[in-house]
C-alpha positions as CSV (number, residue, x, y, z in Angstrom):
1,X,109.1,-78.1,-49.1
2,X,108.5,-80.7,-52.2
3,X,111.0,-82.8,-54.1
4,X,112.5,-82.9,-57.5
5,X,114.0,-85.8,-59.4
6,X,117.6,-86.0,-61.1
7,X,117.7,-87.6,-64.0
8,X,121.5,-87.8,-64.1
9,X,122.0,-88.4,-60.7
10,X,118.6,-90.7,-60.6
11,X,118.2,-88.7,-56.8
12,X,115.3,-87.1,-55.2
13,X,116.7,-83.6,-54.3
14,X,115.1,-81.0,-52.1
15,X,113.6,-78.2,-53.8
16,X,115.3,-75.1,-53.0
17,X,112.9,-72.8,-50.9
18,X,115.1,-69.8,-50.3
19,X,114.2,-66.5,-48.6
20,X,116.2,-62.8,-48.7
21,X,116.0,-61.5,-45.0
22,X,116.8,-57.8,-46.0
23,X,117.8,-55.1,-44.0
24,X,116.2,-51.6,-44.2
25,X,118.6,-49.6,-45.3
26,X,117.9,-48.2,-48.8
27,X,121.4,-50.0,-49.9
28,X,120.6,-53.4,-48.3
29,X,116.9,-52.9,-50.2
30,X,119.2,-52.1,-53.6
31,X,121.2,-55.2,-53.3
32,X,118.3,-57.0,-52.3
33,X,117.1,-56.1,-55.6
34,X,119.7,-57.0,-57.4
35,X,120.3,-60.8,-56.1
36,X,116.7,-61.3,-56.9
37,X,116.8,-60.3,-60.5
38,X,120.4,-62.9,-61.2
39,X,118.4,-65.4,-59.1
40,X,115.3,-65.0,-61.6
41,X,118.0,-64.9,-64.2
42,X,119.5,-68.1,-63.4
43,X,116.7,-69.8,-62.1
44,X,113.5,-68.3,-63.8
45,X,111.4,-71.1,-61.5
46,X,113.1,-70.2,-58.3
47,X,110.0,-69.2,-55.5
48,X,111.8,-66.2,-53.4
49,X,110.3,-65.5,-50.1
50,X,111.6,-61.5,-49.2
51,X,111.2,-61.0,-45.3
52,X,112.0,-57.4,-44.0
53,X,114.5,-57.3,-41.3
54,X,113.2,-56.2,-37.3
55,X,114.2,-55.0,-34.3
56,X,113.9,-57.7,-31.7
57,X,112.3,-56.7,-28.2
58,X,111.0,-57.8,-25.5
59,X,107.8,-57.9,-26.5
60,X,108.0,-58.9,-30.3
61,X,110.6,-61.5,-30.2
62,X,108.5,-64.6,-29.9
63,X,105.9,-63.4,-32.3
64,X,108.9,-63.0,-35.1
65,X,110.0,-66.4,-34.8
66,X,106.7,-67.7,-35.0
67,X,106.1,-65.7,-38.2
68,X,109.2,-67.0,-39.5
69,X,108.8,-70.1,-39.0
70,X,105.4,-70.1,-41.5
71,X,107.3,-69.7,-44.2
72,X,109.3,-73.4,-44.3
73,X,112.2,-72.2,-45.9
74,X,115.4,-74.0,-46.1
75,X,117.9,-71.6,-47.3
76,X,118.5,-68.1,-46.4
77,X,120.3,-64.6,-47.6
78,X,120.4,-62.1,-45.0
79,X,121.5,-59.3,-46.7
80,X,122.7,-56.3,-44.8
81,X,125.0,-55.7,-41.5
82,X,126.1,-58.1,-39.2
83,X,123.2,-57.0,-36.3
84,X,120.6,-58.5,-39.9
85,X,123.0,-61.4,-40.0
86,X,122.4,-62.2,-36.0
87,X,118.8,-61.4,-36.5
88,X,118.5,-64.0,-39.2
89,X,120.2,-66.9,-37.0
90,X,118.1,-66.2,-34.5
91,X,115.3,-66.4,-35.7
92,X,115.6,-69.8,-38.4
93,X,117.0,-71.3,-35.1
94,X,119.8,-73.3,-36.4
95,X,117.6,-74.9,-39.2
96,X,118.4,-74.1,-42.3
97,X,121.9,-72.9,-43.7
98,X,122.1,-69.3,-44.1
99,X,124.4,-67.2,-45.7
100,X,125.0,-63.5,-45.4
101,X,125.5,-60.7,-48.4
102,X,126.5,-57.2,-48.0
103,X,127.5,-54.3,-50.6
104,X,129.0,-52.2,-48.4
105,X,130.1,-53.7,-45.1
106,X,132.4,-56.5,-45.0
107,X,132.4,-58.6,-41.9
108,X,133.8,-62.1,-41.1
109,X,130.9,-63.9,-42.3
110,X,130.2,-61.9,-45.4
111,X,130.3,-64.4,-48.2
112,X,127.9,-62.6,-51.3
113,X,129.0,-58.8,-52.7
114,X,128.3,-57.1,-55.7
115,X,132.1,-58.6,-57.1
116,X,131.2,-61.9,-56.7
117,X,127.7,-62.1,-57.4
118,X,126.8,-64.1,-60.2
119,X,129.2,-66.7,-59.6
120,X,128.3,-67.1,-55.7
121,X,124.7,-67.3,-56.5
122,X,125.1,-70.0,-59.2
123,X,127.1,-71.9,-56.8
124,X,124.5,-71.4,-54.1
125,X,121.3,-72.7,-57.5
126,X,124.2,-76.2,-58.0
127,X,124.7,-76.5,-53.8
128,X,128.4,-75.8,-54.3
129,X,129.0,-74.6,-51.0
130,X,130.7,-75.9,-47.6
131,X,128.1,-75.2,-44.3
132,X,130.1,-74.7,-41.6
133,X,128.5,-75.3,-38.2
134,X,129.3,-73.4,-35.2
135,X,128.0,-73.9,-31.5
136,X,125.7,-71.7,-29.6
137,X,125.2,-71.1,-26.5
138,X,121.5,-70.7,-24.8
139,X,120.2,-68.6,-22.1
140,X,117.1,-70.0,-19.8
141,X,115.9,-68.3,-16.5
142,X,113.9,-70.2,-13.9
143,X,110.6,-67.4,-14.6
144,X,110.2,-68.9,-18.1
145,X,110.6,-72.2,-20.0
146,X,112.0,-70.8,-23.3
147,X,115.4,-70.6,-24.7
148,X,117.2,-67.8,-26.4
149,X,120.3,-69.2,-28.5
150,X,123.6,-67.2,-29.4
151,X,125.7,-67.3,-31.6
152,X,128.7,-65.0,-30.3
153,X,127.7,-64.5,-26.7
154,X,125.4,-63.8,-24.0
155,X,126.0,-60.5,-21.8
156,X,124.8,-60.1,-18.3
157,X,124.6,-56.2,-17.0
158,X,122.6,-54.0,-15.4
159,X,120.7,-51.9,-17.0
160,X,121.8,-48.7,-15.6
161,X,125.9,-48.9,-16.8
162,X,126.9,-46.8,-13.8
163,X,125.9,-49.5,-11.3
164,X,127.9,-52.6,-10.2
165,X,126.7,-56.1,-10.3
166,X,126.2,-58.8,-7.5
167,X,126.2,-62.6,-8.6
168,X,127.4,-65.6,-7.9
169,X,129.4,-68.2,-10.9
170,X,128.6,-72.0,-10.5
171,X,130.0,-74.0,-12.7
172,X,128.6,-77.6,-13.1
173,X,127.3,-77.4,-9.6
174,X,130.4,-76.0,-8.1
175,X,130.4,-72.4,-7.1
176,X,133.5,-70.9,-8.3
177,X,133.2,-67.3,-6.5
178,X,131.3,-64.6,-5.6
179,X,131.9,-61.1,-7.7
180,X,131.1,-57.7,-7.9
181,X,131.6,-56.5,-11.4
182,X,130.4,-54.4,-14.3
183,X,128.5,-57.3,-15.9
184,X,129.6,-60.9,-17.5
185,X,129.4,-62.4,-20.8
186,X,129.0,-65.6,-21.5
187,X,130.9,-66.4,-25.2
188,X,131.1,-69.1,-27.5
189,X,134.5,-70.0,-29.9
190,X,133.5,-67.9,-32.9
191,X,132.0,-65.2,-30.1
192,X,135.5,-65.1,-28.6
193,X,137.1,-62.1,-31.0
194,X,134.0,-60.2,-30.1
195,X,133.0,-58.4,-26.8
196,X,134.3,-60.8,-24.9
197,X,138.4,-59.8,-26.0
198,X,137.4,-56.1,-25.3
199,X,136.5,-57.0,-21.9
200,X,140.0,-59.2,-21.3
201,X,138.8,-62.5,-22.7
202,X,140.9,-64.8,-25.0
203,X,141.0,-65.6,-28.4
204,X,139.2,-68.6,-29.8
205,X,141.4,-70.1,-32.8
206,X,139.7,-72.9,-34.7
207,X,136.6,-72.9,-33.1
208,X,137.4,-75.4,-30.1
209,X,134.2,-77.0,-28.8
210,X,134.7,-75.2,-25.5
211,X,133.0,-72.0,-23.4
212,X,134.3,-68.8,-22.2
213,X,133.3,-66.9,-19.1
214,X,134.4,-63.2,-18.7
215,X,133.7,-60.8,-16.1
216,X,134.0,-57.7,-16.9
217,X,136.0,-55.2,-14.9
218,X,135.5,-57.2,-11.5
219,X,136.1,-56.1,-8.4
220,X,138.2,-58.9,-7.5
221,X,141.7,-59.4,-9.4
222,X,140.9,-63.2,-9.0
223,X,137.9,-63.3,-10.8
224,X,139.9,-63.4,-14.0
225,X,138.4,-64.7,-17.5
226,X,137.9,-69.1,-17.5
227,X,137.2,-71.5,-20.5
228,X,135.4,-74.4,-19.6
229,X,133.7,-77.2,-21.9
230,X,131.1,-76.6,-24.5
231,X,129.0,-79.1,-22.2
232,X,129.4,-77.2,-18.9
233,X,126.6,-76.2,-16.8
234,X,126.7,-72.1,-16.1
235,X,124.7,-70.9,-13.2
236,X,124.4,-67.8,-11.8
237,X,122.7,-67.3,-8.9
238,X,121.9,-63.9,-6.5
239,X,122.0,-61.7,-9.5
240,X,121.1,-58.5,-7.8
241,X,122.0,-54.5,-8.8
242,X,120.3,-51.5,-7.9
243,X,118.7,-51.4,-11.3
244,X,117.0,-53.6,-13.7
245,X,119.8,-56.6,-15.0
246,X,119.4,-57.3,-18.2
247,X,120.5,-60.5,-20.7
248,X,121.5,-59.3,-24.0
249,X,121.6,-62.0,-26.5
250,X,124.2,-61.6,-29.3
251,X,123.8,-57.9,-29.0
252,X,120.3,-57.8,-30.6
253,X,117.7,-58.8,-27.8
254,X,117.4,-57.6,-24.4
255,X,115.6,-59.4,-22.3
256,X,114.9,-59.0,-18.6
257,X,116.6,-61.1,-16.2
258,X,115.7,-63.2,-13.0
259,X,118.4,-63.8,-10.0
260,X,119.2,-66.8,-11.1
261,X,120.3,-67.4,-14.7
262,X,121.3,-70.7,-16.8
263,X,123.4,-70.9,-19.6
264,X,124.5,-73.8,-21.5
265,X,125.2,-75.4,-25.0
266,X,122.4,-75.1,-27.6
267,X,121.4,-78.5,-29.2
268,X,121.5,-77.2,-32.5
269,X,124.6,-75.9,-34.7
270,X,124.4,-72.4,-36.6
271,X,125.1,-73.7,-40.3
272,X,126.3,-71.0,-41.8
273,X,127.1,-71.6,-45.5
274,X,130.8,-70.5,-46.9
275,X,131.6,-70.0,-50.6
276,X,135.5,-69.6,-50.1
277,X,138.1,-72.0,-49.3
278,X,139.1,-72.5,-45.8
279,X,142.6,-70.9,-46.2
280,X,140.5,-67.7,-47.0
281,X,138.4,-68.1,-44.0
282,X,141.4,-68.6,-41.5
283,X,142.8,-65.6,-43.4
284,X,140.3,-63.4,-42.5
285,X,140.9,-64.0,-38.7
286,X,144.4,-63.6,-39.2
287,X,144.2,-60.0,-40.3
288,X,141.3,-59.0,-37.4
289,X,144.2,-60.8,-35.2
290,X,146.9,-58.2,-37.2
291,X,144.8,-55.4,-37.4
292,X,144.0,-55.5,-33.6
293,X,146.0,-53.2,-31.6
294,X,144.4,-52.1,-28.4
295,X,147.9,-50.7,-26.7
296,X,146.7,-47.1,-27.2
297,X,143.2,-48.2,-25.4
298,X,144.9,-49.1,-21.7
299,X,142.2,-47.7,-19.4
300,X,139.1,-46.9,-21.5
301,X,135.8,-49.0,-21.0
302,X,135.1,-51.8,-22.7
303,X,132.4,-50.2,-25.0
304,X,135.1,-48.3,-26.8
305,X,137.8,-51.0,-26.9
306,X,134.6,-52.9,-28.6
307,X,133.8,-50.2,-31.1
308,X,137.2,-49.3,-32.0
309,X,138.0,-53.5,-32.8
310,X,135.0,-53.2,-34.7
311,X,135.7,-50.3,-36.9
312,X,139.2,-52.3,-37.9
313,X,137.6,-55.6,-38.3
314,X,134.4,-54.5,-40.1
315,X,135.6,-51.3,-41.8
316,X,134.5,-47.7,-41.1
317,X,130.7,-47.5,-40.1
318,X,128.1,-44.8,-39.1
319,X,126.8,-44.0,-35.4
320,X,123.8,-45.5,-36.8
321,X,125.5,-48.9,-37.6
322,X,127.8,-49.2,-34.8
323,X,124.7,-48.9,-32.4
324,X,123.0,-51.6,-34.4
325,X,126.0,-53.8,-34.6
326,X,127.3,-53.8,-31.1
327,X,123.5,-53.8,-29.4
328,X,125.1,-50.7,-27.2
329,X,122.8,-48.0,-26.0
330,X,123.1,-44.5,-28.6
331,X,124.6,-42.9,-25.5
332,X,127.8,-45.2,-24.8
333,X,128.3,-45.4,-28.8
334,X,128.6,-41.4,-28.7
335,X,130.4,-41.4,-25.8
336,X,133.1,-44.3,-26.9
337,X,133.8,-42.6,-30.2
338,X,134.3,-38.9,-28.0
339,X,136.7,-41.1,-26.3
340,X,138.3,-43.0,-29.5
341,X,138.4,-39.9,-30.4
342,X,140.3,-38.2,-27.8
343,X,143.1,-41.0,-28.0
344,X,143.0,-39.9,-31.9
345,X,143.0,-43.7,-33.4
346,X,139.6,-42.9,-35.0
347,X,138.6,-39.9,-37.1
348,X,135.2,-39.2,-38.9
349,X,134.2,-37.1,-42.1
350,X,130.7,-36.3,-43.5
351,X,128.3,-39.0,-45.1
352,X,128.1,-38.0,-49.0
353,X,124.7,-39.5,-48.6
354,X,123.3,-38.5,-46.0
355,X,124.6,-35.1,-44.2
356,X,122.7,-35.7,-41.1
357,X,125.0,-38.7,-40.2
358,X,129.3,-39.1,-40.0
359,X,131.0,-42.0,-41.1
360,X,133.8,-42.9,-37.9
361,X,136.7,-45.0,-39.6
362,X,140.3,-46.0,-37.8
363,X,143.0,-43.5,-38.3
């Protein structure tokens, strides 16, 4: 990172180190592309970094984060789907401001597209842009001394989805109950409209600093749904199934878990950077709030009423982009769209691109 001087403003300003975290898609490599070239157009002494988006595992995930972190950036483009977009605040760990851009998928944080691109870009070059900062949540297990942050939410399940789950809920050192459910997510404000709703959670609406616990189809009708304070203390303790239980962190990471898990509030803020008024932002969750209508969905599992919110909300996607966007395994992605489906409030026609894949929209 070095520093420039303004002559006008007689200011040392940072020098812009910017990176493009890029999907691989062959359309998220074209658009890629194309913000490079106006950012060389606009800035012909702009130093751009080009990092090639990853599947996080088990194994790799601490590896990519030290990678990243070599290249001291302090701005960042992930351009691609909102699974690239998760990726990329994951690993900057709440940082640097980032900002995503898409040309074909539209999602609540997209801010760059090939309408706006010149403009959004030169206000991005000038630092005209609000940063919006959002809470995460972090997971720790008493194995291992790291933390894994999230941005939207933290789900706990076993590994096999048949099975049923055994743990116990403490909440700032007082134990709430003891459950038998499907699994239990964890979810922040902004993570509220995501699995968490599918699964009978609440909606979030200007991101309150506060925490949301869901079980999901518990055995127990009192086990229902709490939100507690951002600074609460989660513990779960005798987490025991007859398979592997797993911690899947924002839908991109799984991780394996201990019997005794913590979660709590990250130190650090996801600064996300927004190019469009606030009205425009709030308007965007109005019409996923319009546009959701789960009556038809009484009954189905929670992976479908998932998928389905995400094919209104996002727009129509592949197979291929649902599994990446939801973190779901390929088999309960094909089997929620059989069952979307079979309610008929989804339909699917033939990629124009690609004949080997269909593109699932809402009917």
């Amino acid at each position: 990172m070095s520093l420039t001087y303004n002559k006008k403003n007689k200011n040392l300003l940072i020098k812009m180190n910017l990176a493009l975290y890029i999907a691989e898609e062959h359309t998220a490599q074209i658009f890629a592309k194309e913000i490079k070239e106006v950012l060389k157009e606009l800035d012909p002494a702009l130093s751009i970094i080009e990092i090639q988006d990853k599947e996080l595992t088990k194994t790799n995930w601490e590896n990519e984060i030290q990678d990243f972190a070599v290249h001291r950036i302090n701005c960042l483009i992930a351009v691609g789907g909102t699974g690239t977009f998760l990726r990329a605040i994951f690993l900057c760990r709440s940082s640097i401001p980032i900002v995503s851009a898409s040309s074909e998928s539209i999602s609540f944080f997209t801010e760059i597209n090939p309408i706006n691109l010149q403009e959004t870009l030169q206000a991005l070059l000038s630092r005209k842009y609000d940063v919006d900062n959002y809470n995460q949540i972090v997971y720790q297990d008493r194995r291992s001394n790291f933390s894994v942050p999230a941005l939207n939410e933290i789900a706990i399940f076993p590994k096999d989805s048949a099975l049923l789950m055994n743990y116990t809920l403490i909440i700032d050192k007082n134990q709430l109950y003891r459950g038998r459910a499907d699994g239990l997510i964890i979810s922040t404000a902004l993570g509220s409209t995501g699995y968490a709703l599918s699964s009978g959670g609440p909606i979030a609406f200007g991101n309150p600093d506060i925490h949301m616990v869901v079980p999901v189809n518990p055995l127990s009708k009192d086990h229902i749904p709490l939100v507690i304070p951002s600074n609460s203390e989660i513990n779960l303790t005798n987490v025991k199934s007859r398979s592997e239980i797993e911690v899947i962190i924002d839908g991109q990471l799984r991780l394996q878990a201990d019997d005794e898990i913590f979660v709590r509030k990250y130190s650090s803020t996801a600064k996300i950077m927004r190019f469009q008024a606030k009205r425009n932002i709030l308007a965007k969750l109005r019409n996923r709030l319009v546009e959701l209508d789960l009556r038809n969905l009484q009954g189905v599992p929670p992976s479908a009423k998932y998928i389905f919110k995400l094919l209104l909300t996002d727009g129509e996607m592949t197979q291929k982009e649902l599994i990446e966007s939801t973190g779901l395994p390929n088999r309960t992605v094909r089997n929620a769209l059989a069952i979307l489906k079979g309610k008929g409030v989804i339909n699917q026609r033939p990629h124009l691109r690609d004949a080997r894949q269909s593109i699932y929209y809402v009917e």
